[in-house]
C-alpha positions as CSV (number, residue, x, y, z in Angstrom):
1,X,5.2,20.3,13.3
2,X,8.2,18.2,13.8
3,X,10.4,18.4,10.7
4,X,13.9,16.3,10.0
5,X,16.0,15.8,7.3
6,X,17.9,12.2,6.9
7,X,20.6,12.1,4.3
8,X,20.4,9.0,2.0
9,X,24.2,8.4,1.0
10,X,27.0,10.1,-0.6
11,X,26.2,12.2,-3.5
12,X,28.4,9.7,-5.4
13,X,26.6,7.3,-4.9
14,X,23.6,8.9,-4.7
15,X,24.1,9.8,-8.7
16,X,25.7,6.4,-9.8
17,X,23.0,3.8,-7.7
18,X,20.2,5.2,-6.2
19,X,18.8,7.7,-8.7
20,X,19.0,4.7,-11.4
21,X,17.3,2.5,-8.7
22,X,15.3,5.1,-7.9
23,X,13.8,5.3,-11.5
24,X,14.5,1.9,-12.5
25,X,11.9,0.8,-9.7
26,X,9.6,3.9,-9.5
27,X,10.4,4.3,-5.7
28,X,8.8,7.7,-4.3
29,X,9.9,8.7,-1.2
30,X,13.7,8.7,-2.1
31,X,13.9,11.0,-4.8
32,X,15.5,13.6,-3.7
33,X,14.0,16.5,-3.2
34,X,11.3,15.1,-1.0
35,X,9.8,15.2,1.9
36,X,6.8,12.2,3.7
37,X,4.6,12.2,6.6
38,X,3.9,8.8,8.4
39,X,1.7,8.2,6.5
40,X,3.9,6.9,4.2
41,X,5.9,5.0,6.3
42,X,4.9,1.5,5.3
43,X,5.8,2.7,1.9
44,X,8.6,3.5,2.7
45,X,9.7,0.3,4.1
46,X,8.9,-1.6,0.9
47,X,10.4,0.8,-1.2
48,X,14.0,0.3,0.8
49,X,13.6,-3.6,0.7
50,X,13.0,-3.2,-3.2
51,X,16.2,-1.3,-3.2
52,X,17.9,-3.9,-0.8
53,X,17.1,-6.5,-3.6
54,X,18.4,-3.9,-6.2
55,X,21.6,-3.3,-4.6
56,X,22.1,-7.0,-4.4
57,X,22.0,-7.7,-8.0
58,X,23.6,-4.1,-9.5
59,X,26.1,-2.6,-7.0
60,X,29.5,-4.9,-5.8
61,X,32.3,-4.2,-3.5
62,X,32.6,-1.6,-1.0
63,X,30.2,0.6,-2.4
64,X,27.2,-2.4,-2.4
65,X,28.2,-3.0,1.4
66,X,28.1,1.2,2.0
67,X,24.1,0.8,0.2
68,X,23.1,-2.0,2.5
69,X,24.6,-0.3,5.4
70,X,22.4,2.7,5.1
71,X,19.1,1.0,3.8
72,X,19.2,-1.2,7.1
73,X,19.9,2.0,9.1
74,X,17.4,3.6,7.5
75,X,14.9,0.9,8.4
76,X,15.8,0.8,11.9
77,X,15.6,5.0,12.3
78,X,12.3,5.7,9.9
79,X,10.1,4.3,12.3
80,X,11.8,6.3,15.3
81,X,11.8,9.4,13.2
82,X,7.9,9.8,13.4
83,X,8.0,9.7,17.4
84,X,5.2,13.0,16.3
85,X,2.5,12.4,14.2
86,X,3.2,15.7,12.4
87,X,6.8,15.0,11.6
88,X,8.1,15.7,8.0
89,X,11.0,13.6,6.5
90,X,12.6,15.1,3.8
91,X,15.0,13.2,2.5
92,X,18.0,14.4,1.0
């Protein structure tokens, strides 16, 4: 089994944006601690382009252009992380 771990942004901003996002929106696979399969890869996806349009509207400045930065890496990498079937994110 093919496990990784993908960090999701600074724990600054993990506390002031994304865990309100996160609950705000009901998102899944990015509370933190978690881990996802490929299963829920799709999911995934949505749940990042839901926070893409919650980022927009919430977060300014340097700190909104840091979110988008990593939600548009994150799309591009998710898909490359499960190169296994068995792979593991956790997300942290």
């Amino acid at each position: 089994m093919g496990v990784l771990e993908i960090p999701i942004a600074f724990q600054r901003i993990y506390k002031q944006y994304w865990e309100p996002a996160v609950e705000e929106l009901g998102l899944q696979c990015f509370l933190v601690p978690t881990g996802f399969g490929k299963d829920k890869l799709e999911q995934a996806l949505r749940e990042l382009e839901l926070m893409r349009e919650w980022t927009k509207k919430n977060v300014t400045g340097s700190d909104q252009e840091y979110i988008l930065m990593r939600i548009e890496g994150l799309e591009k990498g998710l898909p490359e992380a499960f190169d296994r079937e068995d792979t593991i994110l956790y997300v942290g």
